[in-house]
N, C-alpha and C positions, 0 to 999 in steps of 0.2 A: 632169693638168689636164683632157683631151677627156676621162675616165671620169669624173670629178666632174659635170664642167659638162651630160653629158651623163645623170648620173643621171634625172630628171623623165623624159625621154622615153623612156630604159630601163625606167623600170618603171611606164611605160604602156602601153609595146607589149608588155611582159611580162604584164602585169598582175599586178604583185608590188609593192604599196606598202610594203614593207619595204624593198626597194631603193633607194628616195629615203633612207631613214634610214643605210643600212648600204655603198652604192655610193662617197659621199666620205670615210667613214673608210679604206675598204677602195680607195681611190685613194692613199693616204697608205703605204700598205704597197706597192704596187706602185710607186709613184716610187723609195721606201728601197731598195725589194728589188733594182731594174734599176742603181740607182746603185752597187750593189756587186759586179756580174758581174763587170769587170773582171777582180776579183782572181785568179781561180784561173790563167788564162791568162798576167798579169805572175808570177806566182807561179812558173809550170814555166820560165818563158822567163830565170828567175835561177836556176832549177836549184834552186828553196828546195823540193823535195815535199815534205817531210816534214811543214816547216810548213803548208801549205796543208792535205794531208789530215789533219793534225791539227786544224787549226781547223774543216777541214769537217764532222770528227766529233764537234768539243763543239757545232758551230750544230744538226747534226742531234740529238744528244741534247735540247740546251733546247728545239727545237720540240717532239719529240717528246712530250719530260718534261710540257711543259705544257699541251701539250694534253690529253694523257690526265688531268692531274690538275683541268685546268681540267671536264671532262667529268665525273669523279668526284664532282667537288665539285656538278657540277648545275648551272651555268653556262650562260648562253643561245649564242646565237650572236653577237651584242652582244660579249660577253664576249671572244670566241674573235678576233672581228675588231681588237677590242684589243689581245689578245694579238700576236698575228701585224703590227701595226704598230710592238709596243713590239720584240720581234724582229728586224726588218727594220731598223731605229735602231741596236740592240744590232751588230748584225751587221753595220754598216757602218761605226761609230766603231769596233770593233774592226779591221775589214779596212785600214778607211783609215791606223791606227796601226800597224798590219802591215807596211805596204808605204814606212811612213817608218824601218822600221828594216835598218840593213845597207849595206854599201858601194855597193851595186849596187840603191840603193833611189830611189824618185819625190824625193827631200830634194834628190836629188845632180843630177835631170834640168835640164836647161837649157830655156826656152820657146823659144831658137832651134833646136833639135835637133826641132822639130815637123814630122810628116808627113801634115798634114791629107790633103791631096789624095790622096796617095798611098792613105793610110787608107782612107778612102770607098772610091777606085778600089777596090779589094781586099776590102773589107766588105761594101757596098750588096749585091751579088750574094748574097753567104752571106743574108744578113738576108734578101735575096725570095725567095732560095732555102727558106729554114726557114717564113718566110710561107706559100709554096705547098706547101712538103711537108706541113703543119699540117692544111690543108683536104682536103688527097689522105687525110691517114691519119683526118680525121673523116668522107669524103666518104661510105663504104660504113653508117653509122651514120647517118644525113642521109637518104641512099634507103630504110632500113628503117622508118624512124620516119616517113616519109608515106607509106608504101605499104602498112603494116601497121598490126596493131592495137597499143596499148601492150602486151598482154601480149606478141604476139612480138616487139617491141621489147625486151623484158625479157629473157626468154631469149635473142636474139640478142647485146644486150649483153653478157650474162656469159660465154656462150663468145666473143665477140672481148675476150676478154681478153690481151691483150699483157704476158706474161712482160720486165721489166724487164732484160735482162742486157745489150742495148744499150747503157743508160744505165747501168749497174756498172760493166760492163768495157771492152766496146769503147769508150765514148767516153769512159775514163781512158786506154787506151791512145792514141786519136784525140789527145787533148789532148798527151800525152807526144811522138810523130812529129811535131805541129807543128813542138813547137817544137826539138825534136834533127834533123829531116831537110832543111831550107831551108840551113843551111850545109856540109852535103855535096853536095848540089845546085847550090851555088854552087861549090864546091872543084870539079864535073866527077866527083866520087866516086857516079857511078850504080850500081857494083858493091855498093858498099854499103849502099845506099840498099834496092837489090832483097832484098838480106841479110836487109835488116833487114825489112822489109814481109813477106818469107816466115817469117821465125822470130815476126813478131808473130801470125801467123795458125795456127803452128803453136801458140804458148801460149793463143792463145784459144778453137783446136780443143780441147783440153784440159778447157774449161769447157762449152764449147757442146753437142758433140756429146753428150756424157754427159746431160746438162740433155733434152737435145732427146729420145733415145733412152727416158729415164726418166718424161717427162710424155704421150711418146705411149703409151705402155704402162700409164701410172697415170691413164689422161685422167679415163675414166668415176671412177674414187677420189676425184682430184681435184676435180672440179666439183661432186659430187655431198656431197662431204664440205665443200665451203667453202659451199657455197648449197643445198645439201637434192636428196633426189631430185624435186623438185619440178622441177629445172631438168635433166632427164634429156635434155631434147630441148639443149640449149646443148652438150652433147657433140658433137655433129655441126662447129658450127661452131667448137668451140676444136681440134677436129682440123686443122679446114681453116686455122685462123689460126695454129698451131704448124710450120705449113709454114716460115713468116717463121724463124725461129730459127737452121737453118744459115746463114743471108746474115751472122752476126752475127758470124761467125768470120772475115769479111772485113773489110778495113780501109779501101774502097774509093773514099772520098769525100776523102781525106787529099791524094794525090798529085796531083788537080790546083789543092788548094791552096797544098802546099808549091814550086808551080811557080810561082804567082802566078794562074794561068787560074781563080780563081772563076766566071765565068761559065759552063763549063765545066758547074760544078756545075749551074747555076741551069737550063741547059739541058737535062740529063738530069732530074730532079726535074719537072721542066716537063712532058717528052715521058713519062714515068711515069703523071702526075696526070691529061693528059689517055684515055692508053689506060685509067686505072682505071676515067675518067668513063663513057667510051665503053663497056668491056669490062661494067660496072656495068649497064649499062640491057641490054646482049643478053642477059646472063646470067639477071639479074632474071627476065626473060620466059620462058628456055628452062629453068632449075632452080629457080626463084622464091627463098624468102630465103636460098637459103645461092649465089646469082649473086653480091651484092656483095662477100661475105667469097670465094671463088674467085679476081673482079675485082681485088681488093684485094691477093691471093699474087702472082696474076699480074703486077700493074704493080709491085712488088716485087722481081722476076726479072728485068724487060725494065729496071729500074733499075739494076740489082745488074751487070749485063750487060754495057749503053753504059759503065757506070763502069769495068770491067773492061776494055773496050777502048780506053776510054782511059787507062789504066794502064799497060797494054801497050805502047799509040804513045808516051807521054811518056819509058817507062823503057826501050822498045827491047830490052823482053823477053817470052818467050815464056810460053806456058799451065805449063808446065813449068818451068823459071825463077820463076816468082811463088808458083804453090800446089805445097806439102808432101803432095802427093798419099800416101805412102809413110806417111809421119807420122799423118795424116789415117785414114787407113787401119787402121791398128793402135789408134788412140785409139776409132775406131768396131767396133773386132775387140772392147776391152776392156768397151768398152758394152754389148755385146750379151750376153757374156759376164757381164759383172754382174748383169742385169735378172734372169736364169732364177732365181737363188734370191732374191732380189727378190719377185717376182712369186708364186713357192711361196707363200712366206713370209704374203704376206700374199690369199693366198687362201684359208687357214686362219684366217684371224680375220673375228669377225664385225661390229666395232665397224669404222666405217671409218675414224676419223680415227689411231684404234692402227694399222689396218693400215698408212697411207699412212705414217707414222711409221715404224714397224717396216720396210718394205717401203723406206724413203728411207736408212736408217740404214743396212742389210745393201748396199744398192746400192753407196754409199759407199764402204764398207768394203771391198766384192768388186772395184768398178772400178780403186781405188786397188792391190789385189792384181792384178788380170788387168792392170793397165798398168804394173806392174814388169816382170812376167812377159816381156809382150810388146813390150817397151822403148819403150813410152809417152813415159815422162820420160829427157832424157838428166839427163850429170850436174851441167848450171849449174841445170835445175831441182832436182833434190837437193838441190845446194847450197843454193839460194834457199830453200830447204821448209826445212831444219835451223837455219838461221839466224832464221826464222820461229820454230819451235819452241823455240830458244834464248832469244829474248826474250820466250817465254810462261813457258817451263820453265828458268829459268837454272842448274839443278843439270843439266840435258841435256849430253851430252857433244860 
């Protein structure tokens, strides 16, 4: 309703009178969209995954599907804003009929079993938590865009480009610890809790470091093959923003939720956004545009940090006890290890986007080799990989 009503003045200060036209439909897709969060959260907290990532991946296919075809076909943006409302609809009569099916579903919930207060108490923090994390991680793109021109705005944008794998994995696994670690915390089962927090971080070491090890090594390929050599100078700052990528093998924001202390949260997030702010304007001045993107690693670290010691206090364990140092270790031994013929490989070819291909493929291949080798995976991952392979290849043995 405040994005509708507030369309006219949006795009007068914008000065985009497309926006009066396109702000209240595109207010009707964000009401649908937020009315249907809920689900994936009710969803792991009934132990249903399977359903949920299943739904997640037909809603993502239909956006996908139709946007591309809506764009094919030559459709304006009208068009697309339509789309994306009828989706939003689709996507929440189907979630809402989801979650009435099953023993353990919303049909069976009682109105006296409500935990308003409680609710808020425990949420409100997360919500200004993500509010202020939001402006922290646009804050160093806000300082580029008034202090520079648009073209180094340009290139700066495209090297802070932020690698997705946060949102893949860690915060599937995040979603997962919710809702499994709050009642071993209850049981007084910390032993296990710490178990578990350390073997999440060793499977996510698994994805990460390999990822991180392969894009610092293919940067120049990479930037230069998605956006042209044109953007040769954006190399500098996707180096400096690829720092961000090991924190993602941590789980570190989990544990003082599943204690109840959100605020916890809100308070590290808080004291992060203001050194980025602070860190952002000295920097600015003593290395010029690549101070924000620096600022930005840094209050990232002093995040990653505070949340780590308080991990520590809550779970009454030590540096050693939480991180798979050992593990960690040999997953970045097999990395390294992978890249060399990698790297050969595709310093032989002249096309870039074959090389970064070819050079992605052989990585793959050799890392998944060098982390047998060097016992990378034990054997529940083996097991979990065959069983994977099993329901792709069902003739697999």
């Amino acid at each position: 309703m405040a994005l509708a009503l507030a369309a006219p003045v949006l795009a007068r200060r914008m000065s985009n009178a497309r926006l009066l036209e396109l702000l209240p439909l595109y207010s009707a897709y964000v009401g649908l969209f937020i009315a249907g969060e809920h689900f994936m959260h009710v969803m792991i907290s009934q132990n249903r995954y399977l359903g949920a990532v299943a739904l997640e991946l037909a809603e993502t296919a239909f956006r996908v599907g139709s946007l591309v075809l809506l764009l094919a076909l030559g459709f304006a943006l009208h068009a697309i804003v339509l789309m994306l409302v009828l989706y939003a609809a689709v996507r929440l009569v189907g979630r809402g009929y989801w979650l009435w099916q099953g023993a353990d579903s919303v049909r069976h919930a009682s109105w006296s079993g409500r935990f308003l207060g409680a609710q808020l108490a425990y949420s409100l923090p997360l919500a200004a938590t993500m509010g202020i994390g939001l402006i922290g991680g646009l804050l160093d793109r806000g300082i580029v865009a008034m202090a520079f021109t648009p073209v180094d705005y340009a290139i700066y944008s495209v090297g802070a480009l932020e690698i997705p794998l946060d949102a893949i994995f860690q915060a599937s696994v995040l979603n997962v610890l919710r809702a499994s670690l709050p009642p071993l915390v209850a049981a007084g089962r910390i032993d296990e809790v710490v178990r578990i927090w350390r073997d999440s971080v060793r499977k996510l070491a698994i994805i990460i470091v390999p990822s991180f090890t392969f894009l610092v090594c293919f940067a120049n390929r990479f930037i230069t093959t998605l956006f042209t050599d044109s953007y040769q100078a954006s190399v500098h700052v996707f180096h400096i923003y690829l720092l961000v990528l090991p924190q993602y093998m941590l789980v570190l924001s989990v544990v003082p939720q599943v204690y109840g202390r959100t605020r916890l949260n809100l308070y590290v997030v808080a004291i992060s956004v203001a050194c980025n702010a602070v860190l952002s304007l000295i920097l600015l001045r003593a290395i010029g545009i690549l101070g924000p993107a620096t600022a930005f690693v840094c209050s990232t670290y002093v995040s990653a940090l505070l949340f780590f010691i308080v991990t520590m206090r809550l779970l009454k364990a030590t540096p050693g006890q939480l991180l798979p140092l050992p593990a960690i270790g040999r997953t970045a031994m097999a990395a390294l290890l992978a890249v060399v013929p990698a790297a050969g490989l595709s310093s032989v070819i002249e096309s870039g986007l074959v090389a970064l291909a070819a050079g992605a493929v052989v990585f793959g291949v050799a890392y998944l080799l060098a982390g047998y080798l060097v016992g990378v995976f034990n054997a529940s991952d083996i097991r979990i990989a065959r069983s994977w392979i099993r329901r792709l290849v069902p003739a697999v043995p």
